[in-house]
TORTOR-169577 format. One record per residue (C-alpha): residue number from 1; residue in one letter; y, x, z. Coordinates in steps of 0.05 Angstrom, whole numbers, plus 5000, padded with zeros to 4 digits. Layout:
seq=NUM&type=a&y=Y&x=X&z=Z .
...
//
This chain:
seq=1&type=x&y=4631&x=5176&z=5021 .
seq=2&type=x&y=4665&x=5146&z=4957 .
seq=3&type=x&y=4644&x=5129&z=4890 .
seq=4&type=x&y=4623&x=5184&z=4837 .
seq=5&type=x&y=4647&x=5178&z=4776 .
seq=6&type=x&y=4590&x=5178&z=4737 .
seq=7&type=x&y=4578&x=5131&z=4672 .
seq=8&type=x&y=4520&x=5091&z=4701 .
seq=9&type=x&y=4569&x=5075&z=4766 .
seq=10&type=x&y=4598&x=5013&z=4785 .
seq=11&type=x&y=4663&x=5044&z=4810 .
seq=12&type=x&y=4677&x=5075&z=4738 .
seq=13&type=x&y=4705&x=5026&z=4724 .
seq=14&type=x&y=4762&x=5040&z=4762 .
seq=15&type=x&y=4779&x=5110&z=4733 .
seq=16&type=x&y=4759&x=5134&z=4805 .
seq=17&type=x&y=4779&x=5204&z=4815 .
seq=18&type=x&y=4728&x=5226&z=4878 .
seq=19&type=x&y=4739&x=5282&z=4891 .
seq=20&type=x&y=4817&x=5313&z=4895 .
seq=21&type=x&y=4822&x=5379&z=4868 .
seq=22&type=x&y=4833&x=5437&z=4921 .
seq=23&type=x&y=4904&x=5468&z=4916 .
seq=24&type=x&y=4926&x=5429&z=4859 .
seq=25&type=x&y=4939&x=5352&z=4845 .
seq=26&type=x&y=4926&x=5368&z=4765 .
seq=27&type=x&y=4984&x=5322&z=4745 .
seq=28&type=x&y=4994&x=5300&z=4682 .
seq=29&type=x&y=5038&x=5337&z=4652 .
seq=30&type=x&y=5040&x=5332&z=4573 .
seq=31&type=x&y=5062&x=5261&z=4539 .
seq=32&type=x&y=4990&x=5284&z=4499 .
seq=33&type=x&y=4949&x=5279&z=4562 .
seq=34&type=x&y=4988&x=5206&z=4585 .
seq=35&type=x&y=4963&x=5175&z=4513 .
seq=36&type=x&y=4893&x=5192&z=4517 .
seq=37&type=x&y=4897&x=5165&z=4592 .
seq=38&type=x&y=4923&x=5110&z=4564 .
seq=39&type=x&y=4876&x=5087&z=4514 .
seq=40&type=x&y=4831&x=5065&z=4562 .
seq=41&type=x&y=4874&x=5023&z=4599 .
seq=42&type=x&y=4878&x=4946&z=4577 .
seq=43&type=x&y=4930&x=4920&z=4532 .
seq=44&type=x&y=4973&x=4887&z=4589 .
seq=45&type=x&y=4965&x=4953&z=4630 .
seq=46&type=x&y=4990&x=4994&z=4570 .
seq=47&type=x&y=5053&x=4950&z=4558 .
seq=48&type=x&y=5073&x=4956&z=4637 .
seq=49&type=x&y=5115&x=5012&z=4633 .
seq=50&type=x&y=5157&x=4980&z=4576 .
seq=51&type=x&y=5159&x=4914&z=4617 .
seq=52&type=x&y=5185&x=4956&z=4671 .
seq=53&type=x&y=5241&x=4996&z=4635 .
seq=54&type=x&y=5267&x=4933&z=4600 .
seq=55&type=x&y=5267&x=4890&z=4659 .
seq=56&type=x&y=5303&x=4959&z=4701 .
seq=57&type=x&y=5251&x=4949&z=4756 .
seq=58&type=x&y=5286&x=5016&z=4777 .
seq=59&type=x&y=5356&x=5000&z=4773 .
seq=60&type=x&y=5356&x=4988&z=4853 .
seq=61&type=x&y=5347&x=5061&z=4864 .
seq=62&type=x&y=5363&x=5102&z=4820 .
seq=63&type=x&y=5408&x=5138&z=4857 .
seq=64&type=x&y=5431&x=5134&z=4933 .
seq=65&type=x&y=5491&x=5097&z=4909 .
seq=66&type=x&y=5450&x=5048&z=4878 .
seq=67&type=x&y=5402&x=5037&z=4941 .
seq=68&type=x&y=5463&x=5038&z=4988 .
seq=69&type=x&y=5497&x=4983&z=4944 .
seq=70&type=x&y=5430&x=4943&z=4946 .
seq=71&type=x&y=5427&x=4952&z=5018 .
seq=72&type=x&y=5501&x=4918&z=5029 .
seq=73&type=x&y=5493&x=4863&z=4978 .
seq=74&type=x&y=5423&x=4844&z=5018 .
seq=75&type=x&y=5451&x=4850&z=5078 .
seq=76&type=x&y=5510&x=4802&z=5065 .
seq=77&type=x&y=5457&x=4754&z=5028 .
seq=78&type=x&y=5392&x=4768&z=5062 .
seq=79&type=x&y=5334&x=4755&z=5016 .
seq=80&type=x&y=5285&x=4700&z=5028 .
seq=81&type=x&y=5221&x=4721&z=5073 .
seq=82&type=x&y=5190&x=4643&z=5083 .
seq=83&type=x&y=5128&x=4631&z=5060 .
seq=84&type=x&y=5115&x=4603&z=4983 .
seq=85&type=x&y=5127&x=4524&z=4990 .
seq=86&type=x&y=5057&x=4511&z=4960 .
seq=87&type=x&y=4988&x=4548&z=4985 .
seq=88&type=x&y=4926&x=4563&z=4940 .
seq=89&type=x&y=4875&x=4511&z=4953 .
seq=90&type=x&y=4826&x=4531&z=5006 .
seq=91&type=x&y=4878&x=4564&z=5049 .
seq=92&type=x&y=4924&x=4539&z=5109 .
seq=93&type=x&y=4981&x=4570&z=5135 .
seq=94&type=x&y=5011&x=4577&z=5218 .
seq=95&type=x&y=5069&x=4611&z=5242 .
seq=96&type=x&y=5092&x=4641&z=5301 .
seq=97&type=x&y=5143&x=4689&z=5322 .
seq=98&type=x&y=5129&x=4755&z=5368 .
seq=99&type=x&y=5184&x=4798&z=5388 .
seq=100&type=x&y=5236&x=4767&z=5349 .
seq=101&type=x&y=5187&x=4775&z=5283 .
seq=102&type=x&y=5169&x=4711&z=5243 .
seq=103&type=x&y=5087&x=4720&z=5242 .
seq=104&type=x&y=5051&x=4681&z=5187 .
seq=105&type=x&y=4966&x=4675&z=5192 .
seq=106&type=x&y=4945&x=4654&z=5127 .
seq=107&type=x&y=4872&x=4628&z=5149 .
seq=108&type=x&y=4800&x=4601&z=5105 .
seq=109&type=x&y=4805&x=4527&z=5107 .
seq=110&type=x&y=4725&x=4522&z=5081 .
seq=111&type=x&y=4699&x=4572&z=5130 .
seq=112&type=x&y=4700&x=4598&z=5195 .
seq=113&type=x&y=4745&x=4666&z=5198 .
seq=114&type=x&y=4700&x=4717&z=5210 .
seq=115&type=x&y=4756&x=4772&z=5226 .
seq=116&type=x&y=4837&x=4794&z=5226 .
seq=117&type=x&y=4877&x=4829&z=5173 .
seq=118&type=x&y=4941&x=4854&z=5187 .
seq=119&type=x&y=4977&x=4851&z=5114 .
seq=120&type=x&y=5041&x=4895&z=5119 .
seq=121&type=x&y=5075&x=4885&z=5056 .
seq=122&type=x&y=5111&x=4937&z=5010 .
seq=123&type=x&y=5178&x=4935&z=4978 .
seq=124&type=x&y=5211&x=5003&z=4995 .
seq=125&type=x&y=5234&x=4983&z=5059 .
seq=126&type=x&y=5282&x=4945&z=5043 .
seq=127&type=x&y=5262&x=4871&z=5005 .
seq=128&type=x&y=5226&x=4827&z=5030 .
seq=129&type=x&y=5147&x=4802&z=5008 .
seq=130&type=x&y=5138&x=4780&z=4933 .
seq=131&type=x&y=5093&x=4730&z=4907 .
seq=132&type=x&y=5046&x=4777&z=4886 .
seq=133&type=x&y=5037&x=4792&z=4960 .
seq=134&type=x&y=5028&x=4724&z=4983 .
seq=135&type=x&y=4979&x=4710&z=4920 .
seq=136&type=x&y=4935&x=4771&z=4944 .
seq=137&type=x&y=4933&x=4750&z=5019 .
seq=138&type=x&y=4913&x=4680&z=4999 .
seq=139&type=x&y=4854&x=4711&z=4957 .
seq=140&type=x&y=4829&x=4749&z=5017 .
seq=141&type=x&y=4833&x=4692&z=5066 .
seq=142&type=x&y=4799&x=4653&z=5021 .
seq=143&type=x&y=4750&x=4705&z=4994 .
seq=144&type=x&y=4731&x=4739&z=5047 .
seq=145&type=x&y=4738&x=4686&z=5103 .
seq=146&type=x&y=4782&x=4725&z=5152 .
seq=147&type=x&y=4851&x=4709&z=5184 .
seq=148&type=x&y=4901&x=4750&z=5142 .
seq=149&type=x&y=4970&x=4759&z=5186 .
seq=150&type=x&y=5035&x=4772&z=5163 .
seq=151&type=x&y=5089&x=4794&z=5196 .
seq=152&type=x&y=5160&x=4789&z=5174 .
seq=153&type=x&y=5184&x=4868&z=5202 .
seq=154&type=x&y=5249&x=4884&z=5200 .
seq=155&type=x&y=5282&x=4928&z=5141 .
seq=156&type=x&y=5321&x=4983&z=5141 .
seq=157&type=x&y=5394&x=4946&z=5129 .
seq=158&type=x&y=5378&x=4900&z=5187 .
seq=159&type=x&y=5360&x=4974&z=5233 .
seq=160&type=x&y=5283&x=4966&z=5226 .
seq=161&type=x&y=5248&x=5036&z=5231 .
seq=162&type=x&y=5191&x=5081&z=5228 .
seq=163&type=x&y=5197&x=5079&z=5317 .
seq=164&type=x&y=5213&x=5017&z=5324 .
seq=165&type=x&y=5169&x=4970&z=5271 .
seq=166&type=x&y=5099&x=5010&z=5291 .
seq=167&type=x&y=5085&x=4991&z=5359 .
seq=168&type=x&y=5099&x=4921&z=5347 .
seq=169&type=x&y=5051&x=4918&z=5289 .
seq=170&type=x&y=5002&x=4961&z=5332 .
seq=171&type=x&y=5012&x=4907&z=5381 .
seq=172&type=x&y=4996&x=4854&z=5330 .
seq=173&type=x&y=4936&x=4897&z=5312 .
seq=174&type=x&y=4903&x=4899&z=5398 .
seq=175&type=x&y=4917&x=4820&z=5399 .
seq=176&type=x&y=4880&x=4801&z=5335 .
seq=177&type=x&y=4814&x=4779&z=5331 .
seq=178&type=x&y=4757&x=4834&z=5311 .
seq=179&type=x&y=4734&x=4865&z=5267 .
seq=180&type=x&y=4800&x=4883&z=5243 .
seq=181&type=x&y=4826&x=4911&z=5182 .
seq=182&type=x&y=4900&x=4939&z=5170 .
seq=183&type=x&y=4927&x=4934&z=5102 .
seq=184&type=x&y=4984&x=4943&z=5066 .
seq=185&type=x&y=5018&x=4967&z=4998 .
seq=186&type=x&y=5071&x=5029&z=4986 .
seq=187&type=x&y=5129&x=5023&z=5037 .
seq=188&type=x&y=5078&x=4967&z=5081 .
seq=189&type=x&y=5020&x=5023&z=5057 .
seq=190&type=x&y=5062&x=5076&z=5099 .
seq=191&type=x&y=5064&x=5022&z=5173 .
seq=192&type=x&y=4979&x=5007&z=5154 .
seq=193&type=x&y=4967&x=5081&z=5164 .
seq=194&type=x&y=5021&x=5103&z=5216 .
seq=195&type=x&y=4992&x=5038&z=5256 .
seq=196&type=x&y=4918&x=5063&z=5237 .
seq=197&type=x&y=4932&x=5125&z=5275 .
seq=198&type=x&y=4971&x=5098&z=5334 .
seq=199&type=x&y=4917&x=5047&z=5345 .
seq=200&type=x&y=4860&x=5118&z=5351 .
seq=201&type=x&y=4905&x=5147&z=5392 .
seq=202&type=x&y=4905&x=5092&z=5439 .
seq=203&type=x&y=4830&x=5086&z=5442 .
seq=204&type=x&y=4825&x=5019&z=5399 .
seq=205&type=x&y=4819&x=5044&z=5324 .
seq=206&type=x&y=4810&x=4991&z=5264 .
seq=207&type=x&y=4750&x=4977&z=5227 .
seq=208&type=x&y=4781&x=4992&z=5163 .
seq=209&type=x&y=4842&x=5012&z=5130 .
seq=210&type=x&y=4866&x=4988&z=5067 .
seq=211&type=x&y=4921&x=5033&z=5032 .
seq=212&type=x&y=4954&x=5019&z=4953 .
seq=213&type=x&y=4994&x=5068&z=4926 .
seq=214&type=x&y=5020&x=5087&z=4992 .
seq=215&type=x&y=5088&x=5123&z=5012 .
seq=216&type=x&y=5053&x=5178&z=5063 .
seq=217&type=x&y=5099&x=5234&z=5061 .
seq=218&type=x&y=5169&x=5221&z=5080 .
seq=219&type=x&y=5192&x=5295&z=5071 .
seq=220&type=x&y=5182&x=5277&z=4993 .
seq=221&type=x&y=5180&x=5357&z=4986 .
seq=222&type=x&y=5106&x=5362&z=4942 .
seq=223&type=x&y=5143&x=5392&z=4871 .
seq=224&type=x&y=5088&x=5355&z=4832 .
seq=225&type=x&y=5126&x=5299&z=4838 .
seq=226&type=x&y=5177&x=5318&z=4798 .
seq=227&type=x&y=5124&x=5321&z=4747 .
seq=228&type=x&y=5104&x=5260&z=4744 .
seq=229&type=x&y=5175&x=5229&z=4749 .
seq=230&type=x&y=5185&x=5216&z=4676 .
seq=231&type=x&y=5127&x=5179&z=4671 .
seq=232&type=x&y=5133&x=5128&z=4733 .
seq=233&type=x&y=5178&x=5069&z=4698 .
seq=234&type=x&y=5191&x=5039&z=4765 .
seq=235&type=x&y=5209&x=5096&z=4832 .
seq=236&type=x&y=5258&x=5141&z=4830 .
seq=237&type=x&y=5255&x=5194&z=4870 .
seq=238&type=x&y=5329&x=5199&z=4889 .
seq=239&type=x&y=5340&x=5136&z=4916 .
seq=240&type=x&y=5264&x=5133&z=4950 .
seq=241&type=x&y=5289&x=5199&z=4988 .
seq=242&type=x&y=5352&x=5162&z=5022 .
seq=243&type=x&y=5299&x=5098&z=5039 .
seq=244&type=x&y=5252&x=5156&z=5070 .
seq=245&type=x&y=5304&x=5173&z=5112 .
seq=246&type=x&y=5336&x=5110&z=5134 .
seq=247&type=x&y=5256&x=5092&z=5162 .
seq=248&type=x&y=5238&x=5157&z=5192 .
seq=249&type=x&y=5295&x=5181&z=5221 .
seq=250&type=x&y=5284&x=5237&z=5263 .
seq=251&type=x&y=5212&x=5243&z=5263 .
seq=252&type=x&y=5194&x=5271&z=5198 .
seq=253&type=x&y=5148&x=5318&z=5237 .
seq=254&type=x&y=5118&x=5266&z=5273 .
seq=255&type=x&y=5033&x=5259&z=5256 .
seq=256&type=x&y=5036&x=5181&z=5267 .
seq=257&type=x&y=5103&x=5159&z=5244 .
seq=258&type=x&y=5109&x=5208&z=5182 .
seq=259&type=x&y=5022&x=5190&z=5167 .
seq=260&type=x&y=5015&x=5247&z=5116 .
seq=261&type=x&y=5015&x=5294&z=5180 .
seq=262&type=x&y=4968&x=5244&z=5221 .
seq=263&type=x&y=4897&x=5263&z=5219 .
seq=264&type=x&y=4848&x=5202&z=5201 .
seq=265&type=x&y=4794&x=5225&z=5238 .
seq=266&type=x&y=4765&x=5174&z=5287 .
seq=267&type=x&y=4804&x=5118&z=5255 .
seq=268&type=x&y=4754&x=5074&z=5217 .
seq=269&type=x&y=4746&x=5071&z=5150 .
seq=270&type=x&y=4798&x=5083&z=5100 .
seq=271&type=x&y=4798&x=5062&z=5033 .
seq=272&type=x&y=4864&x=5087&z=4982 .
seq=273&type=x&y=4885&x=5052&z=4912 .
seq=274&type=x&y=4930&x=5101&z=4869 .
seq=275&type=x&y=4950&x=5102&z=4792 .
seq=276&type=x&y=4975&x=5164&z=4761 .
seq=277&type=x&y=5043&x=5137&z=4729 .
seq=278&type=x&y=5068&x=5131&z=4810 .
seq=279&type=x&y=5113&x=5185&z=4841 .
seq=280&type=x&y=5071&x=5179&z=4909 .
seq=281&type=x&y=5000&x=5194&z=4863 .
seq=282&type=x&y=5008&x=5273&z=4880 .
seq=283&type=x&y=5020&x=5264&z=4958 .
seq=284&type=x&y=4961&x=5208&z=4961 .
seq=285&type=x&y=4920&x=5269&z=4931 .
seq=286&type=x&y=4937&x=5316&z=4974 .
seq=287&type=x&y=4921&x=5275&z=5030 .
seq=288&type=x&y=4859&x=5252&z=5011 .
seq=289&type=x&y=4833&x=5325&z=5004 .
seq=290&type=x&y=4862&x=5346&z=5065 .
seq=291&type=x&y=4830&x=5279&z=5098 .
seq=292&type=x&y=4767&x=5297&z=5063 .
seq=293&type=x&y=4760&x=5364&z=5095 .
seq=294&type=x&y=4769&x=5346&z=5164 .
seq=295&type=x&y=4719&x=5291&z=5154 .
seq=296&type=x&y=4749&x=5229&z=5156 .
seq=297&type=x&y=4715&x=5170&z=5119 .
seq=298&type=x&y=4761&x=5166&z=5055 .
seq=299&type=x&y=4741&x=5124&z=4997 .
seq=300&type=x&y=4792&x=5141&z=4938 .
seq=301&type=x&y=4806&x=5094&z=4880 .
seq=302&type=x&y=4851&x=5125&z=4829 .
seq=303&type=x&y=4874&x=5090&z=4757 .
seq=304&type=x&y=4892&x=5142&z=4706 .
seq=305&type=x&y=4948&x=5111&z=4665 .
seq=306&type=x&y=4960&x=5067&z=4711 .
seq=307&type=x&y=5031&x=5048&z=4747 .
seq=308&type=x&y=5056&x=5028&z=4824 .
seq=309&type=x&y=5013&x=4986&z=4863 .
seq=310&type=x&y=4966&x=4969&z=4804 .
seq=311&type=x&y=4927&x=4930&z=4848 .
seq=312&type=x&y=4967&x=4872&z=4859 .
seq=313&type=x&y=4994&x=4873&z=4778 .
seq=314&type=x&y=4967&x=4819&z=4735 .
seq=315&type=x&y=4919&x=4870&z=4695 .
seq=316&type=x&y=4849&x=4874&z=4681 .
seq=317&type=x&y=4850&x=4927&z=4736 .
seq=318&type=x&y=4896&x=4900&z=4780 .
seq=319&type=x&y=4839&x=4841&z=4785 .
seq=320&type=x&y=4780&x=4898&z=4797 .
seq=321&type=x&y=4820&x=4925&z=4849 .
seq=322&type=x&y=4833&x=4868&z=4882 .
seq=323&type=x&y=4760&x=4843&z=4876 .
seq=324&type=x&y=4742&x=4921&z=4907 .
seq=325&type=x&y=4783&x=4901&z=4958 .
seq=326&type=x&y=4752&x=4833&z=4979 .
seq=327&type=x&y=4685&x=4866&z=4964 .
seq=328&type=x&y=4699&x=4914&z=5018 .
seq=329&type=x&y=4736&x=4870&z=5076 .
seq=330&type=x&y=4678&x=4816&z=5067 .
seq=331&type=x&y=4621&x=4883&z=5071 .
seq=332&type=x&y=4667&x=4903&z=5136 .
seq=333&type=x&y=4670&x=4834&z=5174 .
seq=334&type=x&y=4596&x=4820&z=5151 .
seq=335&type=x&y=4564&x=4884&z=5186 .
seq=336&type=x&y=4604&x=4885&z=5247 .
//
């Protein structure tokens, strides 16, 4: 299972990081260690974390003041969560709504769909789906011919939650069309996996799960990421901890709803995108070697040098991550 990171490989190009070390996420640690990561990175991946700090990508949370005056200001002028005006050619777009939810199936005009995605978007929680989401559910429509759904779930200043959000994506999930693959970046990263596990439990499990940089551990409580805090541009783990808790509520302990507890076993595939600048790179670790050891299919994909959600960043290896991800979706819907 996985890719080894050997020269000759394919996958090296992706910095892949196979196999997670036991009792340790070796963090990087020394601003020594982060330039000699860095120097194999492309240019536009090396300038990130300088676009980030001037343009204050973390200025939203940077403390639980900040997220809680965020929170108000959205809620008195909600944020936008239509779909962009113009598609990508080769796509077409339907909408329906399902519990209250405003579902959007972005769907292969050329082809016949050969299978469902369920795209659950990231954004902490608490904004709405970015461009760069909508650009990378177009591409897999398009380049791997399946349906790609997304719903609009409530956020946390509108009272969406860990209990209440899950089911109704799981139930999403049981009505789409097979094979079926769950998906979904950091905050929409943390609903892919607690859905993954709900959808074992009830005896109808996905084909494959598709996780970047995601949130798994609410608790928050691994000390390595206070190590790598100075050198992620763009979380903050302050005002992340106070978004943890608005979603899970009471069930931190829970193994579905709190998915670093969950055990993967029996779920499908799983396949996990991670760069090293990102506060939730040490609990993605950990949870791959625990994953590992019980002997659940986990592919791991890690970036050294690399920032939040690198896969859907406008990098040299943002686009061989995203092409990894098509590559495996069309591989998925092809053999089943």
């Amino acid at each position: 299972m996985g890719c080894h990171p050997t020269a000759s490989d394919r996958c090296s190009r992706y910095s892949i990081r196979s196999d997670v070390l036991k009792g340790s996420t070796a963090v990087v640690t020394s601003k020594t260690e982060m330039r000699e990561r860095r120097s194999s990175l492309s240019v536009l991946s090396r300038l990130m974390p300088t676009i980030m700090r001037l343009r204050r990508s973390n200025k939203d949370h940077l403390t639980r003041d900040h997220v809680r005056r965020y929170l108000d200001r959205t809620t008195r002028h909600p944020q936008p969560s239509a779909p962009p005006s113009r598609l990508a050619k080769g796509v077409t777009l339907t909408s329906r709504e399902v519990h209250g939810w405003d579902v959007h199936t972005v769907s292969p005009s050329g082809a016949s769909s050969r299978g469902a995605v369920i795209y659950l978007h990231g954004g902490g929680w608490m904004n709405e789906a970015a461009p760069q989401h909508w650009s990378l559910v177009q591409q897999v429509a398009r380049e791997a011919s399946v349906d790609v759904v997304l719903p609009v779930y409530p956020l946390v200043q509108t009272g969406g939650s860990a209990e209440t959000v899950t089911p109704i994506v799981a139930e999403l999930a049981r009505d789409a069309a097979r094979p079926l693959v769950l998906m979904g970046d950091s905050a929409g990263g943390t609903i892919a996996l607690s859905t993954s596990l709900l959808l074992k439990d009830q005896g109808s499990p996905a084909d494959l799960t598709v996780l970047i940089s995601p949130a798994l551990d609410m608790r928050m409580e691994n000390p390595e990421i206070d190590e790598v805090q100075p050198f992620d541009p763009w979380l903050v783990k302050n005002g992340q901890l106070l978004l943890t808790e608005m979603w899970i509520g009471e069930h931190r302990e829970d193994p579905i709803l709190n998915p670093f507890l969950g055990d993967p076993r029996g779920a499908g595939e799983l396949i996990i995108f991670s760069g090293t600048r990102d506060l939730l790179n040490p609990d993605t670790r950990l949870f791959v070697d625990a994953a590992r050891a019980k002997g659940a299919n986990v592919t791991y994909y890690e970036q050294a040098g690399s920032l939040h959600v690198y896969p859907i960043l406008p990098t040299r290896e943002g686009r061989e991550a995203r092409r990894a991800i098509v590559e495996a979706i069309r591989r998925v819907v092809t053999v089943h």
